[in-house]
C-alpha positions in Angstrom: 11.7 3.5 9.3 13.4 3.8 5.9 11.2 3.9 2.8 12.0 0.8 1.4 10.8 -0.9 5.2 8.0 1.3 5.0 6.8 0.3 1.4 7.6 -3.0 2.0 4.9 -3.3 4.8 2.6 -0.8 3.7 1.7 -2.7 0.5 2.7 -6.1 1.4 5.3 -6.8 -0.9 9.1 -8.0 -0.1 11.5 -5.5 0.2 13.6 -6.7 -2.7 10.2 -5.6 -5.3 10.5 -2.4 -3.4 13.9 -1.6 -4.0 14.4 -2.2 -7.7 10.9 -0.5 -8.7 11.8 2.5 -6.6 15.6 2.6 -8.7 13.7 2.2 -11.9 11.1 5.0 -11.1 14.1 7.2 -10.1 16.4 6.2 -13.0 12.9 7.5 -15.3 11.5 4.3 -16.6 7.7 4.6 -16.8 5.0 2.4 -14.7 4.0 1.2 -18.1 7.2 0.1 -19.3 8.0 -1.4 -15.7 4.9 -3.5 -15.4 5.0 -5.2 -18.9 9.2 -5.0 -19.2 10.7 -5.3 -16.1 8.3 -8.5 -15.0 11.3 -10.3 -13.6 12.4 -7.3 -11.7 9.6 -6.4 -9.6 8.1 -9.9 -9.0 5.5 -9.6 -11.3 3.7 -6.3 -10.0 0.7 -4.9 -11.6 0.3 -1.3 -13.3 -2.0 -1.2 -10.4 0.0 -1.7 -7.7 3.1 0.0 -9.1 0.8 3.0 -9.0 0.1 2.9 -5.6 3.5 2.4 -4.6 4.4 5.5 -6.6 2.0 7.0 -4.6 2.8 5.6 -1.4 6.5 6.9 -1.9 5.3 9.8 -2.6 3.7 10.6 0.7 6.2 8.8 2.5 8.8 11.7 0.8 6.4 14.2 1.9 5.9 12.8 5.5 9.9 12.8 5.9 10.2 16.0 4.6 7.8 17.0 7.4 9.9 15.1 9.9 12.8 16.9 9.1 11.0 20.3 9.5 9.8 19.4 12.7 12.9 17.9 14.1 14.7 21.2 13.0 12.2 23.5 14.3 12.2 21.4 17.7 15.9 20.9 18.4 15.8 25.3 18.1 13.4 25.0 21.1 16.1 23.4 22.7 13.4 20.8 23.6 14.6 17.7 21.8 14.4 14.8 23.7 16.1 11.3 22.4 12.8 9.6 23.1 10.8 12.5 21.6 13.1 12.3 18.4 12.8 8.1 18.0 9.1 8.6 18.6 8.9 11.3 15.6 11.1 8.9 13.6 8.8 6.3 14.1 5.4 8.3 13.2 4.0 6.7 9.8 1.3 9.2 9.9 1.1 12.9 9.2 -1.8 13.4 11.3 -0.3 11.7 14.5 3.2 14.0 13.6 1.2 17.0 13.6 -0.4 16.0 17.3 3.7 15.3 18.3 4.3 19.0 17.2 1.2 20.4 18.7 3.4 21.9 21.9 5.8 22.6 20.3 4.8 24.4 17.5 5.0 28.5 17.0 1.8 30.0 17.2 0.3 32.9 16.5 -0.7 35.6 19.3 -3.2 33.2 21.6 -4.6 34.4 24.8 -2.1 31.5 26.1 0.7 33.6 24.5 -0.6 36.9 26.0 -0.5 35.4 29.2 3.5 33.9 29.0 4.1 37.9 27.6 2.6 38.8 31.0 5.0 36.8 33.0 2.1 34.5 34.1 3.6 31.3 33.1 4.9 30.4 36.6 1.6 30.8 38.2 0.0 28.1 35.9 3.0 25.4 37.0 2.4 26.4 40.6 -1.6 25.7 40.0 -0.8 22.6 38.1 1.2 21.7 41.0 -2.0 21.9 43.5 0.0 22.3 46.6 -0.6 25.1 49.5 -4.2 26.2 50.4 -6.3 29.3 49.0 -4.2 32.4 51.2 -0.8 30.8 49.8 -1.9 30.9 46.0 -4.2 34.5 46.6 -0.7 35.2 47.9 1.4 33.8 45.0 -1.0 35.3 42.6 -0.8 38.5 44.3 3.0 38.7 43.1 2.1 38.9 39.5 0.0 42.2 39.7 1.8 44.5 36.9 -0.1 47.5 35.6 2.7 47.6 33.1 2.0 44.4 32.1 -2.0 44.3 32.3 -2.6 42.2 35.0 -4.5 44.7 37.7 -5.5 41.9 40.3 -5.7 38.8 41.5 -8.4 37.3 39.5 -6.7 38.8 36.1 -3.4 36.6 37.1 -5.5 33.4 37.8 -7.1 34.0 34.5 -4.7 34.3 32.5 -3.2 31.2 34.3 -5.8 29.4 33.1 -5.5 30.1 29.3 -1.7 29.2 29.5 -3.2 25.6 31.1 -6.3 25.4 28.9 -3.7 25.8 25.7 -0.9 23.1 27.4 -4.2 20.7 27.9 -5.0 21.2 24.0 -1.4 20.9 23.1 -0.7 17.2 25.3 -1.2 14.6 22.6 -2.4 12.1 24.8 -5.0 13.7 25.9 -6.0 15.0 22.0 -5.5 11.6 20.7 -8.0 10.4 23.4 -10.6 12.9 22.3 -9.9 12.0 18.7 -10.1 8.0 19.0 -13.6 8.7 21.8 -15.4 10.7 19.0 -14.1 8.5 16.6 -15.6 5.2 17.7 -18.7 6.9 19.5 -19.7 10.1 17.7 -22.7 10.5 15.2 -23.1 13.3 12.4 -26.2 14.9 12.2 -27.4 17.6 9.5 -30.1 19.7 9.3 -32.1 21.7 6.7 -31.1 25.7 6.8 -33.4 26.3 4.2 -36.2 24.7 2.0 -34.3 23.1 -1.1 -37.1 23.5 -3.5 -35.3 20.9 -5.7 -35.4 18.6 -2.6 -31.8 17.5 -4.0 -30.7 16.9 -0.3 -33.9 15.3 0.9 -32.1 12.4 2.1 -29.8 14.4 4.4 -32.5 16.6 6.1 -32.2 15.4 9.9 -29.7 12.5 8.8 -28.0 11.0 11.6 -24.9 8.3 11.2 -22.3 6.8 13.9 -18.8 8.5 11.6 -17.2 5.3 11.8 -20.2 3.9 9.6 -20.5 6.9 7.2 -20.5 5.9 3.6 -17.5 8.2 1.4 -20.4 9.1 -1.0 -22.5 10.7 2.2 -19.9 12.9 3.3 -19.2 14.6 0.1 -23.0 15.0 -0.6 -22.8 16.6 3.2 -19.9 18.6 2.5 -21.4 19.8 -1.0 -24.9 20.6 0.5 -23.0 22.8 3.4 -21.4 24.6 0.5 -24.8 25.4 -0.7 -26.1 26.2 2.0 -28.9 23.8 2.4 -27.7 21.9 5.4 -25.6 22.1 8.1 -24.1 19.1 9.7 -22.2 19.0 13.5 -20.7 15.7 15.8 -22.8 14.6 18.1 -20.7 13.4 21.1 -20.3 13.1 25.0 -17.7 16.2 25.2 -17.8 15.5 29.2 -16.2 12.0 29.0 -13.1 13.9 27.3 -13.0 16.3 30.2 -13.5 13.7 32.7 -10.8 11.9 31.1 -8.4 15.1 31.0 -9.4 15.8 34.6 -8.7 12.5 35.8 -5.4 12.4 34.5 -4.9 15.9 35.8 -6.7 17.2 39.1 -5.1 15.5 42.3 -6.7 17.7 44.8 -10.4 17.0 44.8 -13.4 19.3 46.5 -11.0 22.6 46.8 -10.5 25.5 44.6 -7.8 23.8 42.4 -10.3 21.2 41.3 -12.7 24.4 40.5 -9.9 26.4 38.8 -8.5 23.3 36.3 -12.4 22.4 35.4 -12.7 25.8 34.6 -9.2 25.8 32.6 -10.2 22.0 31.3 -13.7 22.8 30.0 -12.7 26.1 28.1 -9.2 24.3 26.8 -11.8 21.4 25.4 -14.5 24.1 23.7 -12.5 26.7 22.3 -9.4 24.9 21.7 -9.1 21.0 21.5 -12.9 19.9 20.3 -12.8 22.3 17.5 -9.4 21.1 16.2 -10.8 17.6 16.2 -13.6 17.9 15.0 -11.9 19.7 11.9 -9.1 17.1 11.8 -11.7 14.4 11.7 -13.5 16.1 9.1 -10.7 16.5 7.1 -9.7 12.8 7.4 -13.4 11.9 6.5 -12.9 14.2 3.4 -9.5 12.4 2.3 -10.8 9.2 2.7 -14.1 10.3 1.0 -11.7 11.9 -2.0 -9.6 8.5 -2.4 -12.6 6.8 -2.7 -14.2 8.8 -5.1 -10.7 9.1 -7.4 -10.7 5.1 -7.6 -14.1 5.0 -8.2 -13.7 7.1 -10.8 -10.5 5.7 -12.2 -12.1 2.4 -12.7 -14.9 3.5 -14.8 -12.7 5.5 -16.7 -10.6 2.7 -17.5 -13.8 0.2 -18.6 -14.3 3.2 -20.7 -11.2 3.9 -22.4 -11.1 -0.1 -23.0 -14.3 -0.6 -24.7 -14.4 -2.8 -28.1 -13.9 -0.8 -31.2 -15.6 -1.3 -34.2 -13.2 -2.6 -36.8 -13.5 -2.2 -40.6 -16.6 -0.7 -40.7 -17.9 2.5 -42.1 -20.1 4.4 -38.9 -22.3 7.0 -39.5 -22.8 9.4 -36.7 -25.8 10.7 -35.4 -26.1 13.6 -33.4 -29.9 14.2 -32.8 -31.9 17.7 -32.3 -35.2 19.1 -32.7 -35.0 22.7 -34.4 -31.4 22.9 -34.9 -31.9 19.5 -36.8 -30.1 16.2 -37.0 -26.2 16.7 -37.5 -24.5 14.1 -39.8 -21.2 12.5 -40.3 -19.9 10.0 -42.3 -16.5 8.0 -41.4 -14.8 5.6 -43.1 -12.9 2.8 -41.2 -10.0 5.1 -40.4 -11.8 7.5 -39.1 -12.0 10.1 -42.1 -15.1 12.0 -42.7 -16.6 11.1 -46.2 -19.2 13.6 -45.5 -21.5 16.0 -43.5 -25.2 17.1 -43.4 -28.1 18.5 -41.4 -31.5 16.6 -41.2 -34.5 17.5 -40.0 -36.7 14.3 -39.1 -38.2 15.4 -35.5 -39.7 18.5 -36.5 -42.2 16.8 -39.8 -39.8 16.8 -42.5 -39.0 13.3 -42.5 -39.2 12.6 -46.2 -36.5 15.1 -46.8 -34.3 13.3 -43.8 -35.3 9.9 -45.2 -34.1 10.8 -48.7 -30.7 12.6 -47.4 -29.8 9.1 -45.6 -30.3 7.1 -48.6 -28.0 9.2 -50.7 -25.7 8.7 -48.2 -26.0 5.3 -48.3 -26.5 4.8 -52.2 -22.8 6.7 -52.1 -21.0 5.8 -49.9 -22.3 2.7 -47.4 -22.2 2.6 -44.0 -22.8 -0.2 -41.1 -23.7 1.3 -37.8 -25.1 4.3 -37.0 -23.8 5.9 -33.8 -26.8 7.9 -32.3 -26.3 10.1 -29.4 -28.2 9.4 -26.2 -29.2 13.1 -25.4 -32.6 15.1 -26.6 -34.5 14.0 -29.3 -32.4 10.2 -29.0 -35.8 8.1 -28.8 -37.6 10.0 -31.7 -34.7 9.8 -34.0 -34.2 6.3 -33.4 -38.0 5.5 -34.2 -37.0 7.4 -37.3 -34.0 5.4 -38.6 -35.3 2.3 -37.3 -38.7 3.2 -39.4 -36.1 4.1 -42.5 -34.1 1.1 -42.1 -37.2 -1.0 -42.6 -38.5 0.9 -45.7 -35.3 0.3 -47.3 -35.0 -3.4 -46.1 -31.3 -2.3 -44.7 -31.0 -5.1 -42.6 -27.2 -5.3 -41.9 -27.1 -1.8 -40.6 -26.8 -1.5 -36.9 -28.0 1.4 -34.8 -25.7 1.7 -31.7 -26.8 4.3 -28.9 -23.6 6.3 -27.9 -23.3 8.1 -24.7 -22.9 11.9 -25.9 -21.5 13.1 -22.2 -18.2 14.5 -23.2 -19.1 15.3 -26.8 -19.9 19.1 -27.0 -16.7 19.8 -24.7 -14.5 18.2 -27.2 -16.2 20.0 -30.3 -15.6 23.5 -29.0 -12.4 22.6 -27.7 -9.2 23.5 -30.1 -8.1 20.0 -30.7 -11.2 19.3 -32.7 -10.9 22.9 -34.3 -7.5 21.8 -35.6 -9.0 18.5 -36.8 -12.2 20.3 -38.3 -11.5 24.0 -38.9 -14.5 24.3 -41.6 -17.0 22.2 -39.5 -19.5 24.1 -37.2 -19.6 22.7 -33.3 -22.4 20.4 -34.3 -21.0 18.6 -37.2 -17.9 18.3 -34.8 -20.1 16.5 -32.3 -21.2 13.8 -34.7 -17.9 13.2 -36.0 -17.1 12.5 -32.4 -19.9 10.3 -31.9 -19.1 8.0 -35.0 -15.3 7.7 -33.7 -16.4 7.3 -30.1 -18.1 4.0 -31.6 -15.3 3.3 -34.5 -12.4 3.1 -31.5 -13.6 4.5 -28.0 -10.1 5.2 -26.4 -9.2 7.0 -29.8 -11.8 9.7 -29.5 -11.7 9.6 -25.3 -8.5 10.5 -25.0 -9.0 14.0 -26.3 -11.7 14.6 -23.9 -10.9 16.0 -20.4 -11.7 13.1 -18.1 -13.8 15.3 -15.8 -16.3 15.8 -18.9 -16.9 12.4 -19.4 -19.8 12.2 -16.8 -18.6 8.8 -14.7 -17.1 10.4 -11.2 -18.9 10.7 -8.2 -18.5 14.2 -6.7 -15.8 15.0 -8.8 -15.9 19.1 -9.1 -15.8 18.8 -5.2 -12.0 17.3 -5.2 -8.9 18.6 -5.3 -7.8 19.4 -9.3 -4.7 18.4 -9.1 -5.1 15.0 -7.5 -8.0 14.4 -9.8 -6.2 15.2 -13.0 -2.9 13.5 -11.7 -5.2 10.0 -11.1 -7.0 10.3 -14.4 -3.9 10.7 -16.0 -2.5 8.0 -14.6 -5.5 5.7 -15.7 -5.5 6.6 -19.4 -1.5 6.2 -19.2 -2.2 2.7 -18.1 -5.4 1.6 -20.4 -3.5 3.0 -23.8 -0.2 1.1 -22.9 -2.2 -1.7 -22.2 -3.7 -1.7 -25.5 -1.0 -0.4 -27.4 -1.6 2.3 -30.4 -0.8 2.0 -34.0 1.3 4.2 -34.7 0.7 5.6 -38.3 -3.1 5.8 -37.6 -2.8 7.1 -33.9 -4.0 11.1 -33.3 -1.1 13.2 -31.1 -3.7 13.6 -28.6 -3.2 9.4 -28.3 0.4 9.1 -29.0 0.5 11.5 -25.9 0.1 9.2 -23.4 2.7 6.1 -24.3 4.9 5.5 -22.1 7.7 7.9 -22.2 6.2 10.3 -24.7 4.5 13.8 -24.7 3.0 16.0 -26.0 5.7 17.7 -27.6 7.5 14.1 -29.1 3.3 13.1 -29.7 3.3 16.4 -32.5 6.7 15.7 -34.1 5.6 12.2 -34.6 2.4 13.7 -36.3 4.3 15.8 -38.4 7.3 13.5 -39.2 4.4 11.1 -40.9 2.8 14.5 -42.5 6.2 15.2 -44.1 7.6 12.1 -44.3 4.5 9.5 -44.6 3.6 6.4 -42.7 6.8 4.5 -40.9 7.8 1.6 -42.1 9.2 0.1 -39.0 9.5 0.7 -35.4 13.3 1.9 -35.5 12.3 4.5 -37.7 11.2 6.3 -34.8 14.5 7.3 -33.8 14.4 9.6 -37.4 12.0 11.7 -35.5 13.3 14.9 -34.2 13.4 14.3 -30.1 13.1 10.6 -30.3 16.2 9.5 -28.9 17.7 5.9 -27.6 16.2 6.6 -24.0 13.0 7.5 -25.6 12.5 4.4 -28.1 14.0 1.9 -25.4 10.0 3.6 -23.3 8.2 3.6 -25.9 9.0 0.9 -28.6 7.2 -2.0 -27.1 3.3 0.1 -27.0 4.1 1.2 -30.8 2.4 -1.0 -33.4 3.0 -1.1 -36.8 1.1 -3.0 -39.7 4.0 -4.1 -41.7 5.6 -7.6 -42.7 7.0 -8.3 -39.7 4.1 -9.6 -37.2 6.3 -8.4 -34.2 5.6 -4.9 -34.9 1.9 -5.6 -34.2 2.9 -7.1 -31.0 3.8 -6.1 -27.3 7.0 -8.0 -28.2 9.9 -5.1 -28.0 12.4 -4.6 -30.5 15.3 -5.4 -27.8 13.8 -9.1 -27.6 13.5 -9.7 -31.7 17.0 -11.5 -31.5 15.5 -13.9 -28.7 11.8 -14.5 -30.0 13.2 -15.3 -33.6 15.9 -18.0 -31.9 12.5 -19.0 -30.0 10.3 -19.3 -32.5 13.3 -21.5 -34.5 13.9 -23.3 -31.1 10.1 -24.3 -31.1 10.0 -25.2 -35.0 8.2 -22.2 -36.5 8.7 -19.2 -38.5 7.2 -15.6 -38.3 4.8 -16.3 -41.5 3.5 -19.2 -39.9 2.4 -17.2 -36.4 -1.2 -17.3 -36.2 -1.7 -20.8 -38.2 -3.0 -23.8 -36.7 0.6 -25.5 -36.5 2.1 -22.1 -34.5 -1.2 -22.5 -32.3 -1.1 -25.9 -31.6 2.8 -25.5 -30.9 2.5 -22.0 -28.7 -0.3 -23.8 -26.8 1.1 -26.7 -25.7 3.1 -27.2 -22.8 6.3 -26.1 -23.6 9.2 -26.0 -21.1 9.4 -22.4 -19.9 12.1 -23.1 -17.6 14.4 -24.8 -20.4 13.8 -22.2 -22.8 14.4 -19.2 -20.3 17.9 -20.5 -19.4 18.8 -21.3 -23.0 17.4 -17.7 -24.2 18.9 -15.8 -21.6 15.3 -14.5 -20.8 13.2 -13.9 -17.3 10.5 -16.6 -17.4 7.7 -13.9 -16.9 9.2 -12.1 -20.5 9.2 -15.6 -21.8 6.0 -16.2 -20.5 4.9 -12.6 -22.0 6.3 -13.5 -25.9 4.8 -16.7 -26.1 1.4 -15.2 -25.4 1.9 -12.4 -28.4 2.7 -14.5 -30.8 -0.4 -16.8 -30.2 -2.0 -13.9 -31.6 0.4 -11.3 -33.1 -2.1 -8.0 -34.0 -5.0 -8.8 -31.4 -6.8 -6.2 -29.4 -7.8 -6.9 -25.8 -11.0 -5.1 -25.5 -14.5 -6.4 -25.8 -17.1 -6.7 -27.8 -19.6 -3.7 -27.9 -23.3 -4.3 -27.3 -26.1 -2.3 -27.8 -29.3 -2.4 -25.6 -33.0 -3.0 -27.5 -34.9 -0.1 -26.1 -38.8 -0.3 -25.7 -40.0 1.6 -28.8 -42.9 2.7 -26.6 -40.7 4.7 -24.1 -39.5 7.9 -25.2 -40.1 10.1 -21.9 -40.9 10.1 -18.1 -44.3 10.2 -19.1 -44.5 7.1 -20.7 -43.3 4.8 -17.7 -45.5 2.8 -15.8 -44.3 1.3 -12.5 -43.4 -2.4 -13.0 -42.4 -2.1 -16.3 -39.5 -4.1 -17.1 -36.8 -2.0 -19.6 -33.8 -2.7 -21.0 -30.5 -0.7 -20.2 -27.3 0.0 -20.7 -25.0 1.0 -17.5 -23.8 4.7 -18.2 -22.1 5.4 -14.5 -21.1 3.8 -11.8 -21.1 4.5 -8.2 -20.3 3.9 -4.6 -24.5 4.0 -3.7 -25.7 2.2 -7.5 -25.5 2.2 -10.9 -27.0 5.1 -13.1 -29.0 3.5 -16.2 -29.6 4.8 -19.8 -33.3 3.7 -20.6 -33.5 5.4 -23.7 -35.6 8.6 -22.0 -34.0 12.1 -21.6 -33.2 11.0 -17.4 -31.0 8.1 -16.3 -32.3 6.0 -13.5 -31.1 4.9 -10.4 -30.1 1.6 -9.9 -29.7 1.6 -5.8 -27.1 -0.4 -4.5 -30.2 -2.7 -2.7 -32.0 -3.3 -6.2 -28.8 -4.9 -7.9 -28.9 -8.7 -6.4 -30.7 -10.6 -4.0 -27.4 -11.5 -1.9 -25.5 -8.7 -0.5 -23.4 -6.5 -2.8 -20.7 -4.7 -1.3 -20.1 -2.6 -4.2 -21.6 -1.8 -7.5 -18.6 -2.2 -9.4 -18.3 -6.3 -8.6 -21.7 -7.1 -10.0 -21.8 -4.3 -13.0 -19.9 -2.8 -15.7 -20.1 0.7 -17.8 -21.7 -0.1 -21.1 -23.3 -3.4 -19.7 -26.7 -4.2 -21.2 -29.4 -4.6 -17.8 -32.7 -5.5 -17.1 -34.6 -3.4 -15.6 -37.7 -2.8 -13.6 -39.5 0.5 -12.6 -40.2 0.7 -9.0 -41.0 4.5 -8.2 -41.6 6.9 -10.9 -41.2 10.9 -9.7 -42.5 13.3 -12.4 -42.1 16.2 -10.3 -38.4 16.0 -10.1 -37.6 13.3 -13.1 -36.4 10.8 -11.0 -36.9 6.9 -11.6 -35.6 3.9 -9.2 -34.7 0.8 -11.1 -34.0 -2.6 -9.7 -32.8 -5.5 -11.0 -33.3 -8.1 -8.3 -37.1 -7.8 -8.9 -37.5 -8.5 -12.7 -39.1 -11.4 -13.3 -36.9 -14.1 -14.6 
């Protein structure tokens, strides 16, 4: 099947889609630029699914590449059949290709292979064959004796026979594909303890037992991590003796005589040494894969609610990192993100006059509106602190947001923020990082490695390269989505436009260094690296706060010509976008279909325009809440079961939701505490960041765990 059949049904998409996304990819173009540009083209796809057919031709490259390895290494063999060829044409599936190839592949030295060396290969097709009584194979056996060769007697020739038949049993991939499907759809796993886990981190996989077509993704990578360990060990539980009968059945004609004795023999050690282990593995593996895919999506879409969380415009944040001995780290930003200033407080350790008057000298100077408080130790004392402060000094507009910190130490040892702050400490940095992780989220993310962030499931157990290549691809997505103003925008930002890096990301940043900010989007091409190719990518996520509204939009450059004949089409000018007479025009039912023809533009760009200039500069995140935390509550300690909290959602995953309730441990929101009806996933009911009700239902002081539920608050 050729790739473009493949995709096609694979992803459920018409073949035409197929074929003009897999030209653009090859010709360069970006999936960003593809799913907001080239609407018309691919029939509308998402950034989504335009990902997964990137990936999808990927592995069907991969798989073909395979194929033709196979083929070659086949038709060598002089084994090529026309109906083994179509049927390794037609394999969609690397695991069913590698069954194809089991006979045929070159193996190492086997006692199957010793046996062939020893000339003993004709034996096992005269035993296969089953004809002749006892004397007539003793007989035939008998010919084989070579002291040259190692085979001193009868039974040594049989033997050896056997191995030769055991490995051709392994190697037949009907009869592994049987095994494969039976322990498939009738095999359990079942772990074991090896040891006591004095943490008791596994204690819901001590003597677990699951059917493997039920096992949750989640389950098999906590088994797979605790094997690691060394805490548990986990095996298949199966009927192995159906296989063989199944083998045997298809194999033994002669029943009650030696042969029968001789092929059980060969068909029971082909299945234990040989065939069950292989599957088992090959199942395992599969489980893994599937377990890995699900964790990277799972982790993928949290990242993205992350990176596309509100940020707080026009207003002055300061950030709060809190601490006990080492003190309260300070930083003031303005709404750009500069730092105004830095300190070091010490209000959790009795010197909260000192901190109290340090704040307000802050304040008296320079202002702020929110305070972005980290969540980790000493978070509950200091907000009893500031809120306390706030109060005295009757500082009623001034917010307190609680930040989540996870992330925030990696980034302020890390050399991007030693670049940025070269005379701050690694604390200080951490504030700063706070205050612009609240000022614009995706901003400060972005120069955090995703894997730090603390929202996976699992993730140091997958593979580094896929995880890095998905995350990637996720924080490509969310900052084209958003679009980044260009003269404010960091090089760890610009990074990730479409058709940018990191190199073009720096000369940008110095071009504005050197040069200051740019006045218009065509200036780009002024910057060393930035050619036609380059601005054609990347134009359209660029924003620029200038005259011209269209610079602030998602409109690109190559469509100014069409959306100012448009806008003079429809009766309006650019100063008048975002009046009431554009929005009454842009929202009333205007004919698409006219326009498009007289334009000369697809109806989904069309479409696309109109909708930018409703609003020419918006942002499409959301608003940012804050939860109210129970001023009582500041540790385990001070939970009582049945208490009803406040929240906010800090992680999401395949089993629950993990929930910030302003202590030093998250709690578990299971899966079965979320709703009343059935939820088939954490993710449709609950979103990072989302303010929750919650209420205790089982405190453990011993090992700091608390289970939340939501279904059981009282309404």
């Amino acid at each position: 099947m050729d790739i473009i059949s493949y995709l096609s049904i694979k992803l459920n998409i018409n073949q035409s889609q197929v074929k003009s996304t897999i030209k653009m990819i090859e010709d360069g173009a970006t999936i960003p630029f593809i799913a907001r540009y080239k609407k018309e083209e691919t029939g509308n796809l998402s950034d989504i699914t335009l990902r997964l057919l990137e990936e999808e031709r990927e592995k069907y490259i991969k798989l073909d590449e395979r194929k033709q390895t196979v083929l070659k290494s086949i038709k060598e063999q002089n084994k090529l059949t026309i109906e083994l060829e179509k049927q390794i044409e037609e394999c969609d599936n690397l695991n069913l290709l590698e069954t194809i190839y089991r006979p045929y592949k070159p193996k190492r030295k086997t006692r199957g292979s010793m046996a062939i060396e020893k000339g003993l290969k004709e034996l096992s097709v005269y035993i296969l064959k089953q004809n002749g009584d006892i004397d007539s194979l003793n007989k035939f056996a008998a010919s084989f004796i070579s002291k040259e060769k190692g085979v001193n007697n009868i039974e040594e020739a049989i033997n050896g026979a056997k191995d030769i038949i055991a490995e051709d049993i392994s190697d037949t991939p009907a009869f592994y594909l049987f095994g494969k499907n039976y322990i498939n759809k009738t095999g359990k796993i079942k772990s074991k303890q090896t040891k006591e886990d004095i943490t008791n981190k596994y204690e819901n996989y001590n003597n677990f037992e699951t059917p493997i077509y039920k096992i949750k993704s989640y389950q098999v990578l906590a088994l797979l991590r605790a094997k690691k360990e060394k805490k548990l060990t986990f095996s298949f539980i199966y009927d192995s003796l159906t296989i063989q009968n199944e083998i045997a059945r298809k194999t033994i004609r002669r029943k009650g005589d030696f042969f029968e004795n001789i092929l059980k023999e060969a068909i029971q050690d082909s299945y234990k040494r040989l065939m069950g282990p292989s599957i088992e593995n090959e199942i395992l593996s599969d489980l893994f894969a599937k377990a890995q895919d699900a964790s990277l999506s799972l982790f993928s879409k949290n990242l993205r609610q992350l990176l596309l969380a509100s940020p707080l415009k026009d207003k002055q944040i300061l950030g709060f990192d809190p601490g006990y001995k080492n003190g309260c780290k300070l930083a003031l930003i303005n709404k750009e993100g500069t730092v105004l200033t830095s300190s070091i407080i010490f209000p959790t350790i009795g010197k909260e006059k000192e901190a109290e008057a340090k704040l307000k000298e802050i304040y008296d100077k320079y202002g702020f509106d929110y305070i972005a408080l980290g969540n980790g130790t000493a978070s509950r004392e200091s907000e009893k602190f500031l809120n306390s402060f706030l109060e005295k000094n009757n500082f009623k507009n001034v917010n307190i947001t609680i930040v989540n910190e996870s992330g925030a130490s990696v980034y302020s040892a890390s050399p991007i923020a030693i670049k940025e702050f070269p005379n701050m400490d690694i604390e200080e940095r951490s504030s700063v990082c706070l205050a612009r992780r609240l000022l614009d989220p995706m901003a400060e993310l972005v120069k955090i490695p995703p894997e730090a962030i603390g929202v996976g499931q699992y993730q140091h157990d997958l593979d580094e390269n896929k995880l890095k290549q998905t995350l990637e691809g996720t924080t490509i997505d969310a900052v084209n989505e958003v679009g980044v103003y260009l003269n404010t925008a960091s090089a760890s930002l610009l990074k990730y436009v479409s058709g940018l890096n990191e190199k073009i990301a720096n000369s940008i940043v110095a071009y504005k260094e050197e040069n200051g900010p740019f006045i218009e989007r065509k200036d780009l091409l002024k910057v060393k690296g930035f050619g036609e190719k380059t601005f054609i990518s990347a134009a359209g996520f660029l924003r620029i706060n200038n005259d011209n509204p269209l610079e602030k939009t998602a409109v690109h450059p190559k469509d100014y010509k069409a959306t100012l004949e448009l806008l003079k089409r429809i009766g309006l000018s650019l100063k008048e976008l975002g009046s009431e007479k554009s929005n009454s025009i842009l929202n009333s039912n205007l004919d698409l279909e006219a326009l498009s023809k007289e334009l000369n533009l697809g109806i989904y760009t069309l479409a696309d325009i109109i909708e930018e200039l409703k609003k020419p500069g918006r942002d499409l995140r959301e608003k940012i809440d804050s939860a109210i935390l129970d001023k009582k509550v500041t540790d385990i300690k001070d939970l009582r079961l049945g208490m009803e909290l406040n929240g906010t959602i800090r992680n999401l995953s395949d089993f629950g939701a993990f929930v910030d309730i302003g202590i030093h441990q998250d709690g578990l929101l299971h899966i079965s505490e979320i709703s009343n009806s059935f939820v088939k996933h954490p993710s449709e009911k609950l979103y990072l960041g989302e303010i929750v009700k919650v209420k205790v239902i089982k405190i453990d002081l011993e090992r700091k765990r608390i289970s939340l539920s939501m279904k059981q608050v009282n309404n």
